[in-house]
C-alpha positions as CSV (number, residue, x, y, z in Angstrom):
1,X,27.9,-34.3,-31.9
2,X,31.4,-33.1,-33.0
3,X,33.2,-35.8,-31.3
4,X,31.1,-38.8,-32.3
5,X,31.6,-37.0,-36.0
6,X,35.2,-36.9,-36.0
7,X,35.4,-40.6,-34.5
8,X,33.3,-41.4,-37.1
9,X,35.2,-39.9,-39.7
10,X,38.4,-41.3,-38.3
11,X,37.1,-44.9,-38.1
12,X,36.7,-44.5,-42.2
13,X,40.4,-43.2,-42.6
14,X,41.7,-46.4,-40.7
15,X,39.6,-48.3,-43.0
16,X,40.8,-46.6,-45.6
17,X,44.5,-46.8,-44.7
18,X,43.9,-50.3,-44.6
19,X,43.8,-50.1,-48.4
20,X,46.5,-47.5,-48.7
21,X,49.2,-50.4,-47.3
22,X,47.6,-53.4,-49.2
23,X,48.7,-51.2,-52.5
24,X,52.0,-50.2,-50.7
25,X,52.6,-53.9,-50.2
26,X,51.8,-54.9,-53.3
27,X,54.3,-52.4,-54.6
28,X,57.1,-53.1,-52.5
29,X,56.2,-57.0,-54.0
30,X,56.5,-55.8,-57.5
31,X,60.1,-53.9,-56.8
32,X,61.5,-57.4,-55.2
33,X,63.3,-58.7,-58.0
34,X,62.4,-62.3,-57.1
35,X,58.6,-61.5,-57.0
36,X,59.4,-59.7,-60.7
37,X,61.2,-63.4,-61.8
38,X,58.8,-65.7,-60.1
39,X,55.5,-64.1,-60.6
40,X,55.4,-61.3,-63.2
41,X,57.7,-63.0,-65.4
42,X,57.7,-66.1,-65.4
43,X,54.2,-66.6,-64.3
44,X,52.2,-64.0,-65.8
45,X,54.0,-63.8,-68.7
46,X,56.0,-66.8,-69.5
47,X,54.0,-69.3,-68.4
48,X,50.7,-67.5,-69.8
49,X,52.3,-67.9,-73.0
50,X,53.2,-71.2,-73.0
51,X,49.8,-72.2,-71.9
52,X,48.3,-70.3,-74.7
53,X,50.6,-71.9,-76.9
54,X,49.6,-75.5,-75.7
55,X,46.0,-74.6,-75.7
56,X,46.3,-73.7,-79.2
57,X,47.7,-76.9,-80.5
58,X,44.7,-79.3,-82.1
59,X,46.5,-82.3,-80.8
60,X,46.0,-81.7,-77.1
61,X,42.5,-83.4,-75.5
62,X,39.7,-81.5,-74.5
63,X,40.9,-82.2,-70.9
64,X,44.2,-80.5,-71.2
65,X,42.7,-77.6,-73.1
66,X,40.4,-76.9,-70.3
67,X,43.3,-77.6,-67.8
68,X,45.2,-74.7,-69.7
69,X,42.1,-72.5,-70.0
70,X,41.3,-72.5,-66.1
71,X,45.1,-71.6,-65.5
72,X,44.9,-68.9,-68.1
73,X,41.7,-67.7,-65.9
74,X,43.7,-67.9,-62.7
75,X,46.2,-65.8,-64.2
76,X,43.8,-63.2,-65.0
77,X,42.2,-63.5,-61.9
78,X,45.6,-62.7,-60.1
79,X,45.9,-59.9,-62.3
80,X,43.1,-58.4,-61.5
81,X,43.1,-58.8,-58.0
82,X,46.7,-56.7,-58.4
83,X,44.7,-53.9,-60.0
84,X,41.8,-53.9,-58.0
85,X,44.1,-52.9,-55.0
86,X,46.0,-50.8,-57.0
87,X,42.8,-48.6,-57.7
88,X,41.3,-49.1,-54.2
89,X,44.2,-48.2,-52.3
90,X,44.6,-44.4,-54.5
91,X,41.0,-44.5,-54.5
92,X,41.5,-44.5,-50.5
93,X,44.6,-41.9,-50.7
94,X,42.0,-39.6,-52.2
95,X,39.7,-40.4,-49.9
96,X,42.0,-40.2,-46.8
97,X,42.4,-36.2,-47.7
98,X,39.0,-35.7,-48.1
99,X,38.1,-37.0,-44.5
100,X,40.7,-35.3,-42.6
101,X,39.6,-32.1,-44.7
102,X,36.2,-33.0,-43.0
103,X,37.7,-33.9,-39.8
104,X,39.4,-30.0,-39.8
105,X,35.6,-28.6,-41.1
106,X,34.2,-29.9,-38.0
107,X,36.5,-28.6,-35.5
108,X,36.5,-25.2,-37.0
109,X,32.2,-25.4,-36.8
110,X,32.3,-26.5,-33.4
């Protein structure tokens, strides 16, 4: 039983790892300093703004205002997709330790 156990266990940390590098490639993204001028800037910020700007004027039609609100969704979508994998992927580093504490707990029992 130990070794189906510990392959178990180690089948969860490669899952997990997955999640660990999705969050370490998102970070190495948000370092580049053209993802920072392209994306974070200018997309998630300037271009939110002047979206929110244009949305707010009472001469635009309802079709551009909804136009404006679906990309001011998307943004937010985006954005949360970041922090999702932000969280999952320390939620995995946590998680990593805990299984290879198991991992050790199982070949000390057997």
């Amino acid at each position: 039983m130990q070794d189906s156990e510990i392959q178990q266990i180690e089948a969860t940390i490669e899952e997990l790892q997955a999640k660990v590098d999705l969050a370490d490639a998102l970070d190495r993204l948000h370092k580049n300093r053209d993802f920072k001028k392209i994306l974070l800037t200018g997309f998630f910020t300037d271009r939110a703004v002047e979206l929110a700007k244009s949305a707010s004027q009472a001469s635009i039609s309802e079709t551009s205002a909804k136009i404006h609100s679906n990309a001011l969704i998307a943004i937010s979508g985006v954005q949360g997709y970041f922090n999702a994998i932000y969280q999952e992927g320390a939620g995995a580093a946590q998680s990593i330790e805990e299984h290879n504490a198991l991992i050790s707990g199982v070949r000390a029992d057997g």
